[in-house]
PAFISE-667621 format. One line per field, with one value per residue: residue in three letters; x negated, y negated, z of N, C-alpha, C in turn. Coordinates in nm, 4 decimals. Layout:
N
residuo: c(ALA;...)
neast: c(X;...)
nnorth: c(Y;...)
nup: c(Z;...)
caeast: c(X;...)
canorth: c(Y;...)
caup: c(Z;...)
ceast: c(X;...)
cnorth: c(Y;...)
cup: c(Z;...)
END
This chain:
193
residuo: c(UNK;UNK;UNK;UNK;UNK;UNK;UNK;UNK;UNK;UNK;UNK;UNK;UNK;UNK;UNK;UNK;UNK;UNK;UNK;UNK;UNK;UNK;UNK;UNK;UNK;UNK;UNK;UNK;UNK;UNK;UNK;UNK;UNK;UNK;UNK;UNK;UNK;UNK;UNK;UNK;UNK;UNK;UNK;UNK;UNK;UNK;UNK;UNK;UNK;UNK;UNK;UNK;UNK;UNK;UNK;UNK;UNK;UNK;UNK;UNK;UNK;UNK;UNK;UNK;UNK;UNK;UNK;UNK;UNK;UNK;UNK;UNK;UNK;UNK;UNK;UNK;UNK;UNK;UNK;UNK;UNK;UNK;UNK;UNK;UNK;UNK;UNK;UNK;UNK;UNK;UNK;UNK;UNK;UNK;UNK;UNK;UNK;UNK;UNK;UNK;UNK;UNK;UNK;UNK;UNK;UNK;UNK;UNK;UNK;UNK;UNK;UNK;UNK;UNK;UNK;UNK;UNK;UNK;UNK;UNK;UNK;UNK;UNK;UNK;UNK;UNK;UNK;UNK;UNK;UNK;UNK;UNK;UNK;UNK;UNK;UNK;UNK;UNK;UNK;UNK;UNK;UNK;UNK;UNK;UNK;UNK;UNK;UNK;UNK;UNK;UNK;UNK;UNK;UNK;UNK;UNK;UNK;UNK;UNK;UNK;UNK;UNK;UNK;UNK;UNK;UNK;UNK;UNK;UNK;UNK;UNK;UNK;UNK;UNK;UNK;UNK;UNK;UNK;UNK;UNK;UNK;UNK;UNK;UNK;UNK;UNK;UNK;UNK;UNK;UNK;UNK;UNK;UNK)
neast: c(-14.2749;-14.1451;-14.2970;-14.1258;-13.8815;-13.8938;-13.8279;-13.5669;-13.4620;-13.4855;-13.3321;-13.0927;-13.0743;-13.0298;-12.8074;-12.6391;-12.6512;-12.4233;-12.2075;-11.9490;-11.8700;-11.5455;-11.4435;-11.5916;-11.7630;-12.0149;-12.3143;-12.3347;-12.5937;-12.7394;-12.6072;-12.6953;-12.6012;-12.6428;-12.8747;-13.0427;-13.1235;-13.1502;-13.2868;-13.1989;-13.2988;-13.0650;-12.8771;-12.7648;-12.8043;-12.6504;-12.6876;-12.4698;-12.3464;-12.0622;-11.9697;-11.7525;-11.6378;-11.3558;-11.2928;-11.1038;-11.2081;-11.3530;-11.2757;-11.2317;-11.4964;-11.6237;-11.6118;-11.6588;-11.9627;-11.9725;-11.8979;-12.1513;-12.3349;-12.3558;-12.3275;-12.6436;-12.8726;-12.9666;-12.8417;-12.5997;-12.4103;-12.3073;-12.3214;-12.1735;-12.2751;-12.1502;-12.2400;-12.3307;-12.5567;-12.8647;-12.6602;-12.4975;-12.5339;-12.5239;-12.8031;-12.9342;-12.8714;-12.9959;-13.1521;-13.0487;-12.7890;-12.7154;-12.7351;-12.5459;-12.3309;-12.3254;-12.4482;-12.6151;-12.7201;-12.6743;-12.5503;-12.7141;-12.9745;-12.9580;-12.9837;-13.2199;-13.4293;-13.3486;-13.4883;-13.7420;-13.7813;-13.7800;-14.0316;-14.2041;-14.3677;-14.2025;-14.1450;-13.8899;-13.8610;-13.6116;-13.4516;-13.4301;-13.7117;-13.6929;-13.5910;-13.7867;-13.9703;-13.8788;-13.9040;-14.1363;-14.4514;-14.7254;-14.6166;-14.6094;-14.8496;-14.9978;-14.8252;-14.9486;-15.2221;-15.2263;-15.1756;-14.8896;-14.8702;-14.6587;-14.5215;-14.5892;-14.5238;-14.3449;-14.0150;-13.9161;-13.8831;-13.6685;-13.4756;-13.4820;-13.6144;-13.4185;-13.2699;-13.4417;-13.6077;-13.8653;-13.9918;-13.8507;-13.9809;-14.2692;-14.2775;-14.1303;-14.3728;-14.6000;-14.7586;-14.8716;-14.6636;-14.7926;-15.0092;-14.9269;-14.7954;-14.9765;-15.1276;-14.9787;-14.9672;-15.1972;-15.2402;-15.0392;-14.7951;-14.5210;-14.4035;-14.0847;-13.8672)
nnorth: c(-6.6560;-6.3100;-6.1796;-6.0583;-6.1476;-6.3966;-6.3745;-6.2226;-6.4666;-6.6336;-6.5114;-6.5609;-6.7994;-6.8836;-6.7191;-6.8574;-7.0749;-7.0451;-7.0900;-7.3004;-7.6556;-7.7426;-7.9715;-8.2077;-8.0127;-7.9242;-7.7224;-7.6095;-7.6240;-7.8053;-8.0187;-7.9919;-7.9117;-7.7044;-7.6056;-7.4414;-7.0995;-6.8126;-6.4860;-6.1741;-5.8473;-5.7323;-5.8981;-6.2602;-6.5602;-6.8522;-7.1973;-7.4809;-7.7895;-8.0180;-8.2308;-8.4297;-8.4541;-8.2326;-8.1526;-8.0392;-7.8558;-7.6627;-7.3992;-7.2272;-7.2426;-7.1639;-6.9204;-6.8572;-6.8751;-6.6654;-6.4267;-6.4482;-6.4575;-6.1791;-6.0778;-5.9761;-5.7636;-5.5652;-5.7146;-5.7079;-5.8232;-6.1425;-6.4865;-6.7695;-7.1046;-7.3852;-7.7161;-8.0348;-8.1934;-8.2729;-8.5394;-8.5190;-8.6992;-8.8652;-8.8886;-8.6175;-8.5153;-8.3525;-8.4783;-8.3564;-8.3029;-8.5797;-8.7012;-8.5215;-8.6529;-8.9089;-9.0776;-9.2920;-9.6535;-9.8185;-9.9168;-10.0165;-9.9204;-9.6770;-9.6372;-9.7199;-9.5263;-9.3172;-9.3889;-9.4246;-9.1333;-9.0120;-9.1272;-9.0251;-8.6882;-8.5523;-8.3446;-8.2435;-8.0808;-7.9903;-7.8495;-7.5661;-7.3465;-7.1828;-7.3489;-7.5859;-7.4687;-7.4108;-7.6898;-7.7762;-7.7026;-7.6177;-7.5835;-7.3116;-7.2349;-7.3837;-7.3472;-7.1065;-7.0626;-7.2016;-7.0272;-6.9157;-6.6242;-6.4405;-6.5560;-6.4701;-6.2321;-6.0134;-6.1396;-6.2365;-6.5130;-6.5510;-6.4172;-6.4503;-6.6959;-6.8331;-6.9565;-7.0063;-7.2319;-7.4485;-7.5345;-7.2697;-7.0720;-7.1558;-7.1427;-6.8424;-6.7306;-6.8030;-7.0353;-7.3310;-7.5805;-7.8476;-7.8263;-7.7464;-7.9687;-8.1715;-8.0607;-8.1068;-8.3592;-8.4219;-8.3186;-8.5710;-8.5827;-8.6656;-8.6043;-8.4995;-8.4940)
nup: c(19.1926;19.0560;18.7617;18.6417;18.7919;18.6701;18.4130;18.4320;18.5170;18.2897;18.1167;18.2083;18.1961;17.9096;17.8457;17.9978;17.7872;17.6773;17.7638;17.7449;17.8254;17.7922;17.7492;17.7187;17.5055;17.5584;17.6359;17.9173;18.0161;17.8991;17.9525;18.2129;18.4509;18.5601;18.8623;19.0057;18.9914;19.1799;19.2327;19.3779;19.3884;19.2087;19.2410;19.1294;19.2254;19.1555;19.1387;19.0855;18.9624;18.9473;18.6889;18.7959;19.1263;19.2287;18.9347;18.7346;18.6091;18.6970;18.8836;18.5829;18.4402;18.6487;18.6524;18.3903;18.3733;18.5491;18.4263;18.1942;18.3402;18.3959;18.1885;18.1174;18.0969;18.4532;18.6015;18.8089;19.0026;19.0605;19.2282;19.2552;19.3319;19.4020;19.4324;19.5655;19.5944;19.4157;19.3516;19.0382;18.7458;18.4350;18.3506;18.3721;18.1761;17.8800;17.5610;17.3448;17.4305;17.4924;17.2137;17.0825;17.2480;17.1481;17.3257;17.3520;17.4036;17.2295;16.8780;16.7136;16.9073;16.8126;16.5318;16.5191;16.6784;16.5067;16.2823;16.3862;16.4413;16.1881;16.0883;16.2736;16.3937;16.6387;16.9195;17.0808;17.3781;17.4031;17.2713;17.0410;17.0250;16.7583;16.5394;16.5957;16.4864;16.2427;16.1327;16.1807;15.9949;16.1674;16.3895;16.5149;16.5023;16.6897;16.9578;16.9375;16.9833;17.2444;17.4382;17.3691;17.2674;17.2133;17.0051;16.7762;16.7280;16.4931;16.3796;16.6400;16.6167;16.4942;16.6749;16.9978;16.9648;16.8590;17.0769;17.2476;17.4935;17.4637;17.7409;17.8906;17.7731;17.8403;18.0340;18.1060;18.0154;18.1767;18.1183;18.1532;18.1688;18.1208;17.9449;17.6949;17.6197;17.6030;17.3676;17.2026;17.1522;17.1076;16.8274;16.6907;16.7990;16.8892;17.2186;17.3834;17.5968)
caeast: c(-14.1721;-14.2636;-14.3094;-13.9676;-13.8101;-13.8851;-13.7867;-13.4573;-13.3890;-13.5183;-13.2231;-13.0025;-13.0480;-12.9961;-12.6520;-12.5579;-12.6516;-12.3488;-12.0966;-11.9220;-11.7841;-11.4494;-11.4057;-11.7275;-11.7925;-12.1678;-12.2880;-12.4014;-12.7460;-12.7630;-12.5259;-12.7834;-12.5080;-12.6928;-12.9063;-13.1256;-13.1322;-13.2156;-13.2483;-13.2315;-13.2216;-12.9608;-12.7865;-12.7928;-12.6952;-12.6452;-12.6026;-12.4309;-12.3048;-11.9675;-11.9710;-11.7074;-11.6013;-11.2663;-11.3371;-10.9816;-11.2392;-11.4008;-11.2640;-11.2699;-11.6362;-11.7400;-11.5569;-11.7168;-12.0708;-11.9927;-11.9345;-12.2298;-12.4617;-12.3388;-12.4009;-12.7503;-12.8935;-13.0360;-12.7717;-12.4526;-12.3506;-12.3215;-12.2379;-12.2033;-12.2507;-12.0579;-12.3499;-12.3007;-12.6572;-12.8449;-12.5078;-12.5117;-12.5299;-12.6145;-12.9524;-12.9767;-12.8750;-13.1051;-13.1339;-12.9715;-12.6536;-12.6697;-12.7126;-12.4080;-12.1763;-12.3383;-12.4677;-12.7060;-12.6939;-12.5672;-12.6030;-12.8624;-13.0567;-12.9355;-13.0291;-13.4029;-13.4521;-13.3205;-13.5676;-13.8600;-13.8019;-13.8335;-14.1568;-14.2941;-14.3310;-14.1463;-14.1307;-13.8090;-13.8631;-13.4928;-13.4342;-13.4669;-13.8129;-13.6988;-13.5679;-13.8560;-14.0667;-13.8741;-13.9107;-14.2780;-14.5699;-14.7906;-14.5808;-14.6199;-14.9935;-15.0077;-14.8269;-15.0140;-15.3284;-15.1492;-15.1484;-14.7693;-14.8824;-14.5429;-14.4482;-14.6219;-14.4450;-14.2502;-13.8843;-13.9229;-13.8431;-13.4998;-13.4193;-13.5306;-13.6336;-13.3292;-13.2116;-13.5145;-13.6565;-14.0741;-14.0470;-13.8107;-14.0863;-14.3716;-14.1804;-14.1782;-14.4921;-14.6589;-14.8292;-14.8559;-14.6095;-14.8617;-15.1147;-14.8350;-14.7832;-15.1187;-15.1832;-14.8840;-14.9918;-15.3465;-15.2082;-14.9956;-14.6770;-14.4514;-14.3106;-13.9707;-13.8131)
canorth: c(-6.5656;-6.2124;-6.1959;-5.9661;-6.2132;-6.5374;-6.3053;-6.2413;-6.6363;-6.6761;-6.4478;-6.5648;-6.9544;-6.8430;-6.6594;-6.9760;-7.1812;-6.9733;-7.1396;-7.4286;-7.7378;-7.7565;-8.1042;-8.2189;-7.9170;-7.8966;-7.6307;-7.6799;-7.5941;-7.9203;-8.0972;-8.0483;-7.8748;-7.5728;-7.6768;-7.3176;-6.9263;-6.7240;-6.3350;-6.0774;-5.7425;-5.6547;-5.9866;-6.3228;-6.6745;-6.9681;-7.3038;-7.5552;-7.8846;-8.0730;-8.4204;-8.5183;-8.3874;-8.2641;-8.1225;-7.9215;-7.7165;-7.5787;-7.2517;-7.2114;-7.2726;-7.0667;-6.7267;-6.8290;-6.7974;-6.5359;-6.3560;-6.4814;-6.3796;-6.0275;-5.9955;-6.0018;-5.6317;-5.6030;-5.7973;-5.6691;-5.9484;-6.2846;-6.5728;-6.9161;-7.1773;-7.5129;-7.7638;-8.1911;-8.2799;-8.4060;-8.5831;-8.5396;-8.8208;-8.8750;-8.8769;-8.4983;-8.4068;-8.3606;-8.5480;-8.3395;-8.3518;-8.7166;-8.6972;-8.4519;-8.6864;-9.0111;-9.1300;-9.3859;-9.7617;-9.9145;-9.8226;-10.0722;-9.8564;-9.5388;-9.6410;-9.7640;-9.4008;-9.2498;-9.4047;-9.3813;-9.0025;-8.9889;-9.1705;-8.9641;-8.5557;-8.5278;-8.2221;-8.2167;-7.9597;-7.9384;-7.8104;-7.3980;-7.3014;-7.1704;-7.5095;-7.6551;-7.4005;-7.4332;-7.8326;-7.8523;-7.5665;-7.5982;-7.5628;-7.2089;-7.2006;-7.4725;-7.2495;-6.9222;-7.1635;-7.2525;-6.9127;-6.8426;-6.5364;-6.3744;-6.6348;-6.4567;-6.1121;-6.0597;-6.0974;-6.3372;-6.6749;-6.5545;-6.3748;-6.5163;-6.7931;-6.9623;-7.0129;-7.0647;-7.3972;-7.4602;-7.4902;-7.1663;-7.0056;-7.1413;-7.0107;-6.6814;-6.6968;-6.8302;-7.0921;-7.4668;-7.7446;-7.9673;-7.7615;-7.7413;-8.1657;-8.2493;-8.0247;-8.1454;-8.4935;-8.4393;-8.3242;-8.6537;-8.5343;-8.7305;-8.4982;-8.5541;-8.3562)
caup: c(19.1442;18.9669;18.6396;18.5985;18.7557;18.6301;18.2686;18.4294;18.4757;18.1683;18.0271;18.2610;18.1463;17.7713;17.8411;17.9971;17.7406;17.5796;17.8746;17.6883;17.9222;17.7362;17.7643;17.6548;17.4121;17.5415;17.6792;18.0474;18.0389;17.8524;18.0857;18.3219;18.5510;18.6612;18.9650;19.0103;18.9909;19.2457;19.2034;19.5078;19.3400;19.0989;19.2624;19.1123;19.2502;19.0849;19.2097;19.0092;19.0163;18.8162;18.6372;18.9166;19.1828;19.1545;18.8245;18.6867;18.5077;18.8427;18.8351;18.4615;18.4421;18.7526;18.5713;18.2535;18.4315;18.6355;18.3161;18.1425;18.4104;18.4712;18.0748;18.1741;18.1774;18.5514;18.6985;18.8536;19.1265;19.0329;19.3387;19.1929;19.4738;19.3878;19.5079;19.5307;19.6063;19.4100;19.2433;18.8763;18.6298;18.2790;18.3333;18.3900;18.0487;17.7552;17.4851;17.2367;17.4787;17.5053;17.1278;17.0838;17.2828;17.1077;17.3982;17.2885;17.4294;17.1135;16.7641;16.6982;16.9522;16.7472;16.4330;16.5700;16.6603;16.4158;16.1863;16.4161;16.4472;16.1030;16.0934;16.3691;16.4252;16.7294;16.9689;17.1625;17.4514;17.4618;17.1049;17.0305;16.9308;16.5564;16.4899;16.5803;16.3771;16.0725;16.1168;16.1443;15.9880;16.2176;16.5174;16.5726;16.5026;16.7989;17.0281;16.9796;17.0263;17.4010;17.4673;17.3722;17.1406;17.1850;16.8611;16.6340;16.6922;16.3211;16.4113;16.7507;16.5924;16.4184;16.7343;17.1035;16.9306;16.8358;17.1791;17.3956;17.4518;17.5153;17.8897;17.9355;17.7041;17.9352;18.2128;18.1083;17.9857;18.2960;18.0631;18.1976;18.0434;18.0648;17.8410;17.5852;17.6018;17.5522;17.2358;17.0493;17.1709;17.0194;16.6787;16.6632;16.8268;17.0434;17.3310;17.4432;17.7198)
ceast: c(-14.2389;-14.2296;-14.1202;-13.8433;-13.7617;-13.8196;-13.6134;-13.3915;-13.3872;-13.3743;-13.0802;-12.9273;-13.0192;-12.8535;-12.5872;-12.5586;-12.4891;-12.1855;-12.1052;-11.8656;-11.6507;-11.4031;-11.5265;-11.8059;-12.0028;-12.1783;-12.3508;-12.4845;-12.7490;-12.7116;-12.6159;-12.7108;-12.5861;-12.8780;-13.0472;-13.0673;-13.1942;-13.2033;-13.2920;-13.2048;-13.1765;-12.8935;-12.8336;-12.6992;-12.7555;-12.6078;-12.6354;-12.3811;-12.1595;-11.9928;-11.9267;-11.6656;-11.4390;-11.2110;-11.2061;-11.0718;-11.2930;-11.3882;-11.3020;-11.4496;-11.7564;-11.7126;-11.6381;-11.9041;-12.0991;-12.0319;-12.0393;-12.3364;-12.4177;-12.3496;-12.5338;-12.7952;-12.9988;-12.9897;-12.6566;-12.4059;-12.3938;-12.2038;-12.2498;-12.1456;-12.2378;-12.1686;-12.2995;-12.4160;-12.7456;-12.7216;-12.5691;-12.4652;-12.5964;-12.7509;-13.0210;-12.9477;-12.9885;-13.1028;-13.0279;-12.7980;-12.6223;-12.5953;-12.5900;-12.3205;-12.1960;-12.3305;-12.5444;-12.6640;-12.6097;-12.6338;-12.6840;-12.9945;-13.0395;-13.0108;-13.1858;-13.4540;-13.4295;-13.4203;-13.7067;-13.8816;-13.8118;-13.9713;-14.2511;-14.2247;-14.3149;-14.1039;-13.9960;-13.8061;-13.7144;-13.3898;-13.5068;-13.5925;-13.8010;-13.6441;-13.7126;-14.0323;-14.0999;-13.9212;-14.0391;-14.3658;-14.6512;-14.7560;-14.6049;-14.7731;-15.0522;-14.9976;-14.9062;-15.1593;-15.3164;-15.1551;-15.0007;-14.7944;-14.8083;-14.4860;-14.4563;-14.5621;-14.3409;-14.1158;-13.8467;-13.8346;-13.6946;-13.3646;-13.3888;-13.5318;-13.5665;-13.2617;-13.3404;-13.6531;-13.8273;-14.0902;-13.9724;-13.9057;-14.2023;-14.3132;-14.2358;-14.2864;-14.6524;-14.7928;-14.7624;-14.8092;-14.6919;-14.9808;-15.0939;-14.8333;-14.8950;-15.1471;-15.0784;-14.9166;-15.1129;-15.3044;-15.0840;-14.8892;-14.6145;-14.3880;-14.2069;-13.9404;-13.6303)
cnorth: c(-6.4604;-6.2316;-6.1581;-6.0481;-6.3622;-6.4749;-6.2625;-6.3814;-6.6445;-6.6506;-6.5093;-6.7553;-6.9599;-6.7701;-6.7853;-7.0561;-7.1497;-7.0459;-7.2743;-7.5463;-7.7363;-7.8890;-8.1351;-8.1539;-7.9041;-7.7822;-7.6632;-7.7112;-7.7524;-8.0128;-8.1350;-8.0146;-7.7291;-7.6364;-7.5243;-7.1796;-6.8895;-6.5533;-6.2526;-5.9402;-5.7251;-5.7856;-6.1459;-6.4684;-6.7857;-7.0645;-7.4373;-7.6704;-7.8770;-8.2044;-8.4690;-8.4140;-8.3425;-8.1961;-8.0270;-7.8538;-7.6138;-7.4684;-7.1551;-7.1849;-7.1773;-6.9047;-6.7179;-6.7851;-6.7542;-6.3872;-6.3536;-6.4208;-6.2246;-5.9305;-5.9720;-5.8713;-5.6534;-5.6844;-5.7236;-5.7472;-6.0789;-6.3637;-6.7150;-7.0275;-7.3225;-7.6211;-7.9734;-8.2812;-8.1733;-8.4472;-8.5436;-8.6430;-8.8032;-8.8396;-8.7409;-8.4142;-8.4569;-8.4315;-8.4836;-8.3168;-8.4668;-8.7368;-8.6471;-8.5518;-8.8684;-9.1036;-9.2530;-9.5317;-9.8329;-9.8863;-9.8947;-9.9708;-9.7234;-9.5440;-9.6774;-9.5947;-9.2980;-9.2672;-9.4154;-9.2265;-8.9383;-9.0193;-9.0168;-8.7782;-8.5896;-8.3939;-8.2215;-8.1084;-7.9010;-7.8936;-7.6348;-7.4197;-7.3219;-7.2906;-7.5632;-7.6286;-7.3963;-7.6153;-7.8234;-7.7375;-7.5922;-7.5940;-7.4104;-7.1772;-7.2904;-7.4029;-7.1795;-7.0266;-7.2233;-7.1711;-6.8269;-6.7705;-6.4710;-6.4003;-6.5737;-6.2999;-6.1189;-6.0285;-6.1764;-6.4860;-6.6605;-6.4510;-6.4242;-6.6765;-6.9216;-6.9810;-7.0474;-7.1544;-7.3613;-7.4258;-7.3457;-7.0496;-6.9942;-7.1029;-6.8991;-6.6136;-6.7316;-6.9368;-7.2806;-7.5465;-7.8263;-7.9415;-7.7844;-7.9121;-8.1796;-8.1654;-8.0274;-8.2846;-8.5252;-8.4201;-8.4707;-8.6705;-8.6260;-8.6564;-8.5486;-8.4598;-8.4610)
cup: c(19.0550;18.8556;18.5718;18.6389;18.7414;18.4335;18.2601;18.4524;18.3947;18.0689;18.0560;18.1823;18.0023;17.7466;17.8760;17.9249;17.6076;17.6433;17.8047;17.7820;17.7797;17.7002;17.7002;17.5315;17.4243;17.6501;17.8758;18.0733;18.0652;17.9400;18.1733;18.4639;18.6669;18.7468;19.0138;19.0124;19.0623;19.2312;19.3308;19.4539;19.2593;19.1301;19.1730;19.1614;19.2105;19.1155;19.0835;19.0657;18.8794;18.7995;18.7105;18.9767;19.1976;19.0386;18.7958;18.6495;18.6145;18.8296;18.7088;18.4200;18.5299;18.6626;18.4634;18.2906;18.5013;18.5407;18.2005;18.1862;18.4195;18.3615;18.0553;18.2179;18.3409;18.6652;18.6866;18.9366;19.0820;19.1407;19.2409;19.3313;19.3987;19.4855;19.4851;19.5377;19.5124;19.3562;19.1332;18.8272;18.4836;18.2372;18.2987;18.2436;17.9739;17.6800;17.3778;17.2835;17.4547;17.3306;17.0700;17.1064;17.2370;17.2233;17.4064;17.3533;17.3343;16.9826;16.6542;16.7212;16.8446;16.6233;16.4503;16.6292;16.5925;16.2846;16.2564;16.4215;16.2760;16.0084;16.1671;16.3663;16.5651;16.7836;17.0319;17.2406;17.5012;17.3142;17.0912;16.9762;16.7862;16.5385;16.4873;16.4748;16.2502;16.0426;16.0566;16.1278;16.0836;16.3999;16.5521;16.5967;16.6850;16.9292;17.0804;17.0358;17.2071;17.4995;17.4549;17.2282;17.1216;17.0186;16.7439;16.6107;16.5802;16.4567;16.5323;16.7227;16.5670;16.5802;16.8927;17.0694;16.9052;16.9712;17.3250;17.3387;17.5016;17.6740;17.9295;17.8542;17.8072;18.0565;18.2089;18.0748;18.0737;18.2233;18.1345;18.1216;18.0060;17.9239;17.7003;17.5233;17.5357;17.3940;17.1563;17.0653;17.0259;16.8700;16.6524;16.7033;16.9018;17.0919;17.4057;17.5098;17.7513)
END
């Protein structure tokens, strides 16, 4: 994909992360509902899935990121294709969804991570950048070290930053996830996705 437009997914997956499920109050991304982006042009299509099939929100949901994507300079046509394979399940959301809807096995398990994550620096690749910047000093130095030297532009972190996650970063930055893993590993990190 070219550079321009793996930069328009990029934008495109950040407007959606703006599309709330109503029921759930998460936003989809996280859900784990949107399934890929394709761009032809000025056009963009989006194929999604729902939690069930069925879904009263169906309609609701497709308008909301029809209008999401079409805020998206560079885009004027947005298709959203209603998809059932693979199914969706739990699995496909993030952690900080699961977290959101207190998903957790039992709150034994909750509380046993809750106090190992405060033991341990922990990356969550599904957590905004500036969060994870302000968390830990030496996260940005790590980065630019990765090759994501965009970070250090003044004004990036409080702007881009708070809504895009590590891998929609190495996306657009044509930098390897795995590159990223291993050198938060080596400084002591545990990487969650």
């Amino acid at each position: 994909m070219k550079e321009e437009k793996i930069e328009l997914v990029d934008r495109i997956m950040t407007a959606l992360q703006k599309v709330i499920d109503p029921e759930l109050q998460v936003d989809i991304v996280n859900l784990g509902l949107i399934y890929g982006i394709n761009i032809e042009g000025k056009k963009a299509t989006v194929k999604m899935t729902l939690t069930i099939s069925g879904c009263p929100l169906s309609s609701y949901l497709q308008e909301q990121i029809q209008k999401a994507v079409l805020s998206v300079d560079g885009i004027n046509e947005c298709d959203v294709q209603l998809v059932w394979y693979p199914v969706w399940s739990p699995e496909r959301m993030t952690l900080a969804a699961k977290r959101q809807l207190g998903m957790l096995d039992n709150p034994g398990e909750k509380a046993e991570i809750d106090a190992t994550e405060q033991q341990q620096k922990i990356i969550d690749f599904s957590v905004p950048i500036k969060k994870l910047a302000d968390e830990y000093p030496d996260f940005v130095q790590i980065m630019y070290d990765c090759g994501f030297t965009r970070i250090k532009i003044p004004g990036l972190l409080n702007t881009v930053g708070r809504v895009m996650t590590i891998p929609l970063g190495a996306q657009a930055m044509k930098i390897d996830l795995n590159k990223i893993k291993q050198a938060f590993k080596q400084k002591g990190y545990k990487v969650i996705e």
